[in-house]
Backbone as CSV, one residue per row, in Angstrom:
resi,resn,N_x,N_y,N_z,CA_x,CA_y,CA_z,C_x,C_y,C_z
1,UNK,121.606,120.239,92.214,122.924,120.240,92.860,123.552,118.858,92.733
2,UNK,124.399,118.500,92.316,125.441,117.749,92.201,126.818,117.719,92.863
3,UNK,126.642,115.955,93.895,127.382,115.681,94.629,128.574,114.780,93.709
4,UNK,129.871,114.853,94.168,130.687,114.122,93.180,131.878,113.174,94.432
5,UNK,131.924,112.053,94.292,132.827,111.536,95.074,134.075,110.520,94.318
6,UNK,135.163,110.485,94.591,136.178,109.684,93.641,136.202,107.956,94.315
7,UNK,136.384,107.124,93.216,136.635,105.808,94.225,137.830,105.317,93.169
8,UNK,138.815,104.323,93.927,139.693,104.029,93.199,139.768,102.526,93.120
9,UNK,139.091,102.311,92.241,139.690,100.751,91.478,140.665,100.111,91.522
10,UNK,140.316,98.984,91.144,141.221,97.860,90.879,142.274,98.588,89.790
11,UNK,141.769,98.625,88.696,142.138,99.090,86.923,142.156,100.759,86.757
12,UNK,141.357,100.831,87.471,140.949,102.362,86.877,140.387,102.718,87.902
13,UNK,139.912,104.464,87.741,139.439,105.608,88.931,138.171,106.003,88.625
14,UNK,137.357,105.899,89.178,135.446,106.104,88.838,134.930,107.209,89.741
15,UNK,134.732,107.774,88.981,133.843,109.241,89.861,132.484,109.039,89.316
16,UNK,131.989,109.261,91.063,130.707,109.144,91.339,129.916,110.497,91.371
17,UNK,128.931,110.501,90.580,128.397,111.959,90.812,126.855,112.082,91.055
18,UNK,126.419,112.547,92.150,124.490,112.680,92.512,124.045,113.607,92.127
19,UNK,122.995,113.429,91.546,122.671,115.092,91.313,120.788,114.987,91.276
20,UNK,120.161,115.550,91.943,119.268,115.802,92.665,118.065,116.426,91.952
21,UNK,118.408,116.287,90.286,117.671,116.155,89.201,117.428,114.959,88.387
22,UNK,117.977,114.639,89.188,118.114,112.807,88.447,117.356,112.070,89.001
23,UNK,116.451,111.326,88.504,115.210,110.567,89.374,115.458,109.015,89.316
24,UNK,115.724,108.251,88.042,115.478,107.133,87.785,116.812,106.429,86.849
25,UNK,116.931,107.432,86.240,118.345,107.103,85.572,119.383,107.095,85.768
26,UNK,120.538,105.896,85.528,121.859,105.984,86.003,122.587,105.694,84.524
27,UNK,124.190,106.825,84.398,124.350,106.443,83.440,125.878,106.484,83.442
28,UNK,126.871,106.508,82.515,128.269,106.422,82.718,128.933,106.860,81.168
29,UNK,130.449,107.199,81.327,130.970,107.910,80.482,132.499,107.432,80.595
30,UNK,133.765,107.507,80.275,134.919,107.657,80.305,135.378,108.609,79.431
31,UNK,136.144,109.450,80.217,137.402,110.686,80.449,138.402,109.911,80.689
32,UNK,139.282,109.350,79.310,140.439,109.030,79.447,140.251,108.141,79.980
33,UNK,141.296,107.515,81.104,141.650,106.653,82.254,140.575,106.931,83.390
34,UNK,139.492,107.589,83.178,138.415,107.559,84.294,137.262,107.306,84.095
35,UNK,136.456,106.558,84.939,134.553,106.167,84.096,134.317,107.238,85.384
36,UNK,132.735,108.109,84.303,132.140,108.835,85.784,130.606,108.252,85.711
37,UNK,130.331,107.684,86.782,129.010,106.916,86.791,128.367,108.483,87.379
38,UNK,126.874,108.466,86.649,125.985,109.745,87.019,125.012,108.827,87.660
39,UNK,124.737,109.248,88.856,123.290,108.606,90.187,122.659,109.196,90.312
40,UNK,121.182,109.199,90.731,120.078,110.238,91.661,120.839,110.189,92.857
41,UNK,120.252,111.402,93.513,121.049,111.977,94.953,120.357,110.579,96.011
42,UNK,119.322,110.350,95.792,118.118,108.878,96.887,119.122,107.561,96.722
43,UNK,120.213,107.439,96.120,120.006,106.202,95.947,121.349,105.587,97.298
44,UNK,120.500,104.890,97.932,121.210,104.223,99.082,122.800,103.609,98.716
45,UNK,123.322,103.399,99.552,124.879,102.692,99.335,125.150,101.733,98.535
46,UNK,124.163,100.622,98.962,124.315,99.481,98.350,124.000,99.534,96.827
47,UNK,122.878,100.370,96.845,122.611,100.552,95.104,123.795,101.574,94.807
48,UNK,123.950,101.832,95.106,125.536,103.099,94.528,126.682,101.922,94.268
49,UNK,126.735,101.022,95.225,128.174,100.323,94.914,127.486,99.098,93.655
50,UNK,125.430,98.856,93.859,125.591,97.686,92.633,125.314,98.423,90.615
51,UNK,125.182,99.575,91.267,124.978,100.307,90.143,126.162,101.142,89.157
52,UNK,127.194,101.183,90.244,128.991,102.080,89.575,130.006,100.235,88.785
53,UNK,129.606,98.834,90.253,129.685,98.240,89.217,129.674,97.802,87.897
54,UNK,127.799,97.438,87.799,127.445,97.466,87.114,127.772,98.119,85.508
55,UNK,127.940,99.488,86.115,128.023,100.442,84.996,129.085,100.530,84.075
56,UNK,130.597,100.146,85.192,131.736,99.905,84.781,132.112,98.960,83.915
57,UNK,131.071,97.506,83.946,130.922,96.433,83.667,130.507,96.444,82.072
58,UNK,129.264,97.389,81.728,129.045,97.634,80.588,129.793,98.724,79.741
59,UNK,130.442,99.508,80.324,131.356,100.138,79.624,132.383,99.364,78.919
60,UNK,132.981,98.389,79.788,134.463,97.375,79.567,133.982,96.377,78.674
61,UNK,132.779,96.124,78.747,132.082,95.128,77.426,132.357,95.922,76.497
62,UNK,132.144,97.004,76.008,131.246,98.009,75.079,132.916,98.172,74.840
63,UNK,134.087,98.164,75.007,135.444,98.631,74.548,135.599,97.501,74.395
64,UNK,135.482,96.315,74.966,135.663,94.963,74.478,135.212,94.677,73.181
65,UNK,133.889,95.145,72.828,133.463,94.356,71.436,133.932,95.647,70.678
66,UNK,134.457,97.141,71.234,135.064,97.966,69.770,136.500,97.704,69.771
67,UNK,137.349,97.326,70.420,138.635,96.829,70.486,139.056,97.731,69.318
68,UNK,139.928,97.425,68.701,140.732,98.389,67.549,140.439,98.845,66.588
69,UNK,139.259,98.509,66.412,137.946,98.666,65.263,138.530,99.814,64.651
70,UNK,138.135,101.072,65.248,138.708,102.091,65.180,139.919,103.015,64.545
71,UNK,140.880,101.922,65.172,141.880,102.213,64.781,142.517,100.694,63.475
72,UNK,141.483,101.027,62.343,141.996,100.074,61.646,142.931,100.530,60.446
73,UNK,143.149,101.592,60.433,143.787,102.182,59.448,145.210,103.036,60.321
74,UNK,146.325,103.111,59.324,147.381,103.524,59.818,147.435,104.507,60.334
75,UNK,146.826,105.934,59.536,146.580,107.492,60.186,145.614,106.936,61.436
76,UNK,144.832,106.304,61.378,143.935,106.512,62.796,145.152,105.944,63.945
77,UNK,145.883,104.812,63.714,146.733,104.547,64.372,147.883,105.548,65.042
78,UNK,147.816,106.316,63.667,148.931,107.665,63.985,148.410,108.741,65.067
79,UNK,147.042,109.063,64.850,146.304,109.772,65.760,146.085,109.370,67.021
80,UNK,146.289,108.096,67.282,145.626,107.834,68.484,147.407,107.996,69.243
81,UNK,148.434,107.783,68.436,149.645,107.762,69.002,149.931,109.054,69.389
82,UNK,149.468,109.591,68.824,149.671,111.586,69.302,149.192,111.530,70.561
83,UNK,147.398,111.143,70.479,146.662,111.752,71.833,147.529,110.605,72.943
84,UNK,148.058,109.731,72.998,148.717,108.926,73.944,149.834,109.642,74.631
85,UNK,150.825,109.890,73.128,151.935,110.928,73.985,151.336,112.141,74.442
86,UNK,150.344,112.828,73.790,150.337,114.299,74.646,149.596,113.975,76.115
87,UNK,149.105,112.607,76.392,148.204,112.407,77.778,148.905,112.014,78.664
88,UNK,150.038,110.758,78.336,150.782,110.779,78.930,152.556,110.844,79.006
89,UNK,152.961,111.501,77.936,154.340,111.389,77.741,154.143,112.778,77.443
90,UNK,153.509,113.630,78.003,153.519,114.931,77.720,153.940,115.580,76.276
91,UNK,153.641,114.611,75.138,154.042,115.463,73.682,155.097,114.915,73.213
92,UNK,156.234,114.135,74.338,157.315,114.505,74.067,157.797,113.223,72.903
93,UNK,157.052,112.336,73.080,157.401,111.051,71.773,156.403,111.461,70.636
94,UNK,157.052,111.767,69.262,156.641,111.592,68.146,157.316,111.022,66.821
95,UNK,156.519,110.275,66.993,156.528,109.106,65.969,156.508,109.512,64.619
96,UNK,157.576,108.934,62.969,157.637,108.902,62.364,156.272,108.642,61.140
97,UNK,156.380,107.592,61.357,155.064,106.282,61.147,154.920,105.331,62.451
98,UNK,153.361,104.774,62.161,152.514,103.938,63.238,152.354,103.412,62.167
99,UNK,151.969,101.854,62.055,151.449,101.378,61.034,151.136,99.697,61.552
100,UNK,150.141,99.461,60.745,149.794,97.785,61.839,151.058,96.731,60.477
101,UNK,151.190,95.714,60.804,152.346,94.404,60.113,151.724,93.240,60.444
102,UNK,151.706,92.803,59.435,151.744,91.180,59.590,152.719,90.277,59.785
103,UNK,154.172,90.901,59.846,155.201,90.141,59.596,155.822,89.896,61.434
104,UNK,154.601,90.283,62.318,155.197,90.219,63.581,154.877,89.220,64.347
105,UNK,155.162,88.018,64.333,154.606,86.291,65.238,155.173,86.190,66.841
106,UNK,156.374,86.886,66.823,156.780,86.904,68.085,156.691,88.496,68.970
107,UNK,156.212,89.382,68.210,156.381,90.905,69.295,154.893,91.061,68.940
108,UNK,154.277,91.617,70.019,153.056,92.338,69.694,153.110,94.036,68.955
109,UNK,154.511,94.413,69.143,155.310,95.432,68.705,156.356,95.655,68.880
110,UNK,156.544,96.777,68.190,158.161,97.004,68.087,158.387,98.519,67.162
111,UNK,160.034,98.690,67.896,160.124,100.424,67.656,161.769,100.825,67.296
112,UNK,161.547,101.059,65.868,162.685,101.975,65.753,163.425,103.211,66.485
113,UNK,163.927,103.822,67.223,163.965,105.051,68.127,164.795,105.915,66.891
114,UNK,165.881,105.319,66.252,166.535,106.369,65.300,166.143,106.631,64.046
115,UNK,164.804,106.265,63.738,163.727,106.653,62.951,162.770,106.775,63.356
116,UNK,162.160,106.882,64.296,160.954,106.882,64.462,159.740,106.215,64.411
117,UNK,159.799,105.109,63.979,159.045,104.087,63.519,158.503,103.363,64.224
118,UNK,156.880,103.157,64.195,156.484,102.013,65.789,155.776,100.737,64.217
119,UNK,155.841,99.655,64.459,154.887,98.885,64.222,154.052,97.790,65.259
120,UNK,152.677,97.806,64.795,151.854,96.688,65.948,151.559,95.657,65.090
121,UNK,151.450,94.585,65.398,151.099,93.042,65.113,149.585,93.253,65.206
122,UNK,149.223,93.143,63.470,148.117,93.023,63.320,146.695,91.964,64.247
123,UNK,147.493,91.222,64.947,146.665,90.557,65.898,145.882,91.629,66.857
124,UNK,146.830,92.403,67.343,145.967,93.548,68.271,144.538,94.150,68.077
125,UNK,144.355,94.317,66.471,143.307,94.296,66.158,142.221,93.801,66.595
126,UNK,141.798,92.417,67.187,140.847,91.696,67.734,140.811,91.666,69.190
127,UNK,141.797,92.432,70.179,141.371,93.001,71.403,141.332,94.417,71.881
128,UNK,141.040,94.781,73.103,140.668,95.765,73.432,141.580,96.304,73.372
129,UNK,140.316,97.992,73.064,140.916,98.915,73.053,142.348,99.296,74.209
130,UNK,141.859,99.198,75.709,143.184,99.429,76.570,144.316,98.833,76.171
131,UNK,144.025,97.658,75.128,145.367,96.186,75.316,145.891,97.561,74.328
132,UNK,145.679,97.328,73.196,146.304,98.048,72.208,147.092,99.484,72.523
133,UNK,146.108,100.166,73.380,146.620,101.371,73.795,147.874,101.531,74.466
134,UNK,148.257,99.893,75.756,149.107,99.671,76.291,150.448,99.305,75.674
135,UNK,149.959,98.877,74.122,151.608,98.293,73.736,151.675,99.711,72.678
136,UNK,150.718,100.471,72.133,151.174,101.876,71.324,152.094,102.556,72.457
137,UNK,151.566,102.764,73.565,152.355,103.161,74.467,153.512,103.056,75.343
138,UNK,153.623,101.821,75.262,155.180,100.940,75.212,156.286,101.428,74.453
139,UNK,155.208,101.487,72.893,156.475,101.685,72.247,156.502,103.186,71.830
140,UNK,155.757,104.042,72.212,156.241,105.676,72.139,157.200,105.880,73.396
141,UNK,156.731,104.537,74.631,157.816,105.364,75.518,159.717,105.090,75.165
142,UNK,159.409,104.193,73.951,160.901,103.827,73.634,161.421,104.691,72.777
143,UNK,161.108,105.378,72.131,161.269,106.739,71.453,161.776,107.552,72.313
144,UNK,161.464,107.556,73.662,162.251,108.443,75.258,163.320,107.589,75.858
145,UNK,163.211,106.750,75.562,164.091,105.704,76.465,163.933,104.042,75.733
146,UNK,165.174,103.725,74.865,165.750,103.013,74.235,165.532,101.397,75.551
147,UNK,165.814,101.634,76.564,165.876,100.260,77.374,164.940,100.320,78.177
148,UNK,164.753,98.915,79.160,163.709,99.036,80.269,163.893,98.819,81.711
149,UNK,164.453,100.169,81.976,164.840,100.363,82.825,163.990,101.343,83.705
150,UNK,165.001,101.874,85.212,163.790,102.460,85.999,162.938,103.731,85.196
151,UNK,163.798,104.600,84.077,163.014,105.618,83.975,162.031,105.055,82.913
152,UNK,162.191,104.209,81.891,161.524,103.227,80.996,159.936,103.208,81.879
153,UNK,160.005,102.030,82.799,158.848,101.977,84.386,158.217,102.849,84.306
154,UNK,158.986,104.225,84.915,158.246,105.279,85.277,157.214,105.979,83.796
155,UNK,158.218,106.282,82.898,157.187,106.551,81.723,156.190,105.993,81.736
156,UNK,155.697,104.827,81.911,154.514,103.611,81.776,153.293,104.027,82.747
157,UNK,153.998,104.620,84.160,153.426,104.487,85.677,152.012,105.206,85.839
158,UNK,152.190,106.261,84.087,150.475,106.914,84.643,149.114,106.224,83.878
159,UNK,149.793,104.678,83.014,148.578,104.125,82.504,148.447,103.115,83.152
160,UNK,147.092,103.604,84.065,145.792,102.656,84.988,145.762,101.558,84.452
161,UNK,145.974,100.954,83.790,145.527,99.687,83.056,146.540,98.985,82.524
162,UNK,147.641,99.365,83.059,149.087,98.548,82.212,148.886,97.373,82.862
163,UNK,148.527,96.826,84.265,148.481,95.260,84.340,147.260,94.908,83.866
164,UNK,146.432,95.152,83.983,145.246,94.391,83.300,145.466,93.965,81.471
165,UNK,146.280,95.281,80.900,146.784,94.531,79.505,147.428,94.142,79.397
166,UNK,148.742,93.956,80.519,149.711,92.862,80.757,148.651,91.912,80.858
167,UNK,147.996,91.128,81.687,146.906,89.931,82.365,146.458,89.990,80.832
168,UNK,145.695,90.179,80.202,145.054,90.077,78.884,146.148,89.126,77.951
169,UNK,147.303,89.933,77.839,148.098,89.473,76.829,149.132,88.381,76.822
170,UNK,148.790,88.091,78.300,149.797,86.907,78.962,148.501,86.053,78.777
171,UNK,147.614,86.040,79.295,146.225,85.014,78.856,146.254,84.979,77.453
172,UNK,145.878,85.503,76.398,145.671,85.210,75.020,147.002,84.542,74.870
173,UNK,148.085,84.714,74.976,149.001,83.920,74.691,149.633,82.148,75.749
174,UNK,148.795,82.662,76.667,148.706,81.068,77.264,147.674,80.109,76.774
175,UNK,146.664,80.636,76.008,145.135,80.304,75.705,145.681,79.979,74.177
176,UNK,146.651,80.383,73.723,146.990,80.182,72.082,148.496,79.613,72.241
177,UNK,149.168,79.091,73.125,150.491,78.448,73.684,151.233,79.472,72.559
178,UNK,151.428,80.260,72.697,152.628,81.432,71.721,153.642,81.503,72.422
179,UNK,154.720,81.474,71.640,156.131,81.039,72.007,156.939,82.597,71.901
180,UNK,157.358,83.165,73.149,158.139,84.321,72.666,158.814,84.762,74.008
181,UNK,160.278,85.480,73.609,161.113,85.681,74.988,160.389,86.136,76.296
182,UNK,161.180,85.672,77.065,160.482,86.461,78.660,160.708,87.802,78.752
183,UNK,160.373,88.500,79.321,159.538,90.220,79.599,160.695,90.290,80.881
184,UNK,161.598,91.136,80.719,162.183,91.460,81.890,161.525,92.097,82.843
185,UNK,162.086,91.521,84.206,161.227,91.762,85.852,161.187,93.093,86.089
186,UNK,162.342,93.902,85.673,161.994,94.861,85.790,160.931,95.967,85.551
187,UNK,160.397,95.184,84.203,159.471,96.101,83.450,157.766,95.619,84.186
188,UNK,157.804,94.693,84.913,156.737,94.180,84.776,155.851,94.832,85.790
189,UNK,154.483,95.474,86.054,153.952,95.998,86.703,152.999,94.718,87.698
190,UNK,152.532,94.894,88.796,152.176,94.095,89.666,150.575,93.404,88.836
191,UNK,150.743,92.056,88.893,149.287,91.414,88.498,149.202,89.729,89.296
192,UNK,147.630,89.661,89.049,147.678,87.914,89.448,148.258,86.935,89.105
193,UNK,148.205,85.828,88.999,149.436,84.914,88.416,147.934,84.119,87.228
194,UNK,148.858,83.950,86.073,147.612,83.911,84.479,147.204,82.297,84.827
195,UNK,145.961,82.127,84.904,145.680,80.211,84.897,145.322,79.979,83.662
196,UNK,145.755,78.766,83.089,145.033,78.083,81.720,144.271,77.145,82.273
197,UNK,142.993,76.618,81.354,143.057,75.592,81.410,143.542,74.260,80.480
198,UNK,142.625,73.219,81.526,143.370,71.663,81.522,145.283,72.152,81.628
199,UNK,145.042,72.121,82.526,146.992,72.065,82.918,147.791,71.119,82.240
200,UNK,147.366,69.646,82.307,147.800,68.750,82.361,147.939,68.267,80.928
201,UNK,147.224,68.865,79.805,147.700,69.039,78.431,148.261,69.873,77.516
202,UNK,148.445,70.811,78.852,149.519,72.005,78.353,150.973,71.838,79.136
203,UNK,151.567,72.061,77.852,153.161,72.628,78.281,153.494,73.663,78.764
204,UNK,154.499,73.845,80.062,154.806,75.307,80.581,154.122,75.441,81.659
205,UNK,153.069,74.555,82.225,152.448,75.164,83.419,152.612,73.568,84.479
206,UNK,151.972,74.145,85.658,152.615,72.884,86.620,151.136,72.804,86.870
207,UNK,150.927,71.691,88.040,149.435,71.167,88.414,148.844,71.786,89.036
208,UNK,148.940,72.777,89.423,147.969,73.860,89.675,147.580,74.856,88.356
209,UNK,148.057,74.402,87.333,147.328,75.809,86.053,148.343,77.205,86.066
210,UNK,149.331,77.070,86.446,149.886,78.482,86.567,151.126,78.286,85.668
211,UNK,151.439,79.475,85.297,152.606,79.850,84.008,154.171,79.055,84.728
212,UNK,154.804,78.594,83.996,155.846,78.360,84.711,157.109,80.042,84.273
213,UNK,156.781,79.713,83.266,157.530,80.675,82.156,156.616,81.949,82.188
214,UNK,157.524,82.791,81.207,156.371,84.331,80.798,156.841,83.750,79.303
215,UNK,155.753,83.190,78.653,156.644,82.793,77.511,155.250,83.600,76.267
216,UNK,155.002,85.186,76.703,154.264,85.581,75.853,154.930,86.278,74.950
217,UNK,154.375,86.811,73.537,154.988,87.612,72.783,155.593,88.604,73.291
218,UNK,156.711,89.593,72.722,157.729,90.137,73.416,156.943,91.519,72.758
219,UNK,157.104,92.737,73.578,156.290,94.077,73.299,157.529,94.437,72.635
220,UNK,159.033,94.329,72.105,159.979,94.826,71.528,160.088,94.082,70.990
């Protein structure tokens, strides 16, 4: 018999599940936007909360070191843009061509709407999978909506992880001083404020380490 309980994250939603055939092993999976950690039914609280950690912990490594791997070719790029719109844009953005560019220093992407056309900045390649997923998905939602505005927002609102790949991509670009327009307030989903270090030999930040500017690459 198998007990199942939901907990909600920081980033993401983790279902917990006991099951009373399970003796010694704990193990984990992701469904989409959800990790489900599997427990023995015995195992006390504290091991439940150091073990769903834990588990979460090696999952987010394990997408960390496959980052775009995957998607290194244009059709895989194209595919993964399908399963994005049908998960969360319900189908309704489809894309012409997906294709990765080198010719992009200031956007991490960018999107034709009256062709159809998305391209990503081959840099994406070397982070995670969510980062990447977050700006493919940026720019299918501009295929629905040309500006970034409230319904723009809302398109965005069912991926768990849009600030954490905001936080990612504002860090790699404070960590590599990349020069590119500010991200209108509107668009921006709630996160911590990005620290570099040594402040004091970087430009753009004040004596505490914090951004003065959003001066990361522009997702358009």
């Amino acid at each position: 018999m198998t007990a199942s309980a939901l907990r909600a994250g920081a980033d993401q939603q983790v279902e917990i599940r006991r099951s009373s055939k399970r003796r010694r092993t704990v193990s984990a999976r992701r469904e989409g936007q959800r990790t489900i950690v599997f427990i023995p039914e015995g195992l006390s609280d504290d091991e439940e909360v150091h073990w769903v950690g834990e588990m979460v912990r090696r999952l987010d490594a394990s997408d960390s070191r496959k980052g775009a791997g995957a998607l290194g070719s244009d059709s895989a790029l194209v595919e993964r843009a399908r399963q994005l719109s049908a998960q969360f844009l319900s189908g309704l953005a489809r894309p012409v061509s997906v294709r990765w560019v080198q010719n992009q220093q200031q956007r991490w992407g960018s999107c034709t709407p009256d062709d159809g056309t998305i391209r990503l900045s081959h840099r994406l390649k070397m982070m995670p999978a969510y980062v990447v997923d977050f700006v493919l998905l940026h720019e299918l939602a501009h295929l629905l909506e040309p500006g970034h505005g409230p319904r723009f927002v809302a398109l965005l609102g069912a991926f768990s992880d849009a600030a954490k790949a905001q936080g990612y991509l504002e860090g790699f670009s404070a960590a590599h001083l990349v020069d590119a327009p500010t991200r209108p307030k509107s668009e921006r989903f709630p996160e911590p404020p990005v620290r570099v270090p040594n402040p004091h030999t970087r430009p753009g930040v004040n004596r505490n380490g914090l951004l003065l500017n959003n001066n990361e690459p522009s997702l358009w």
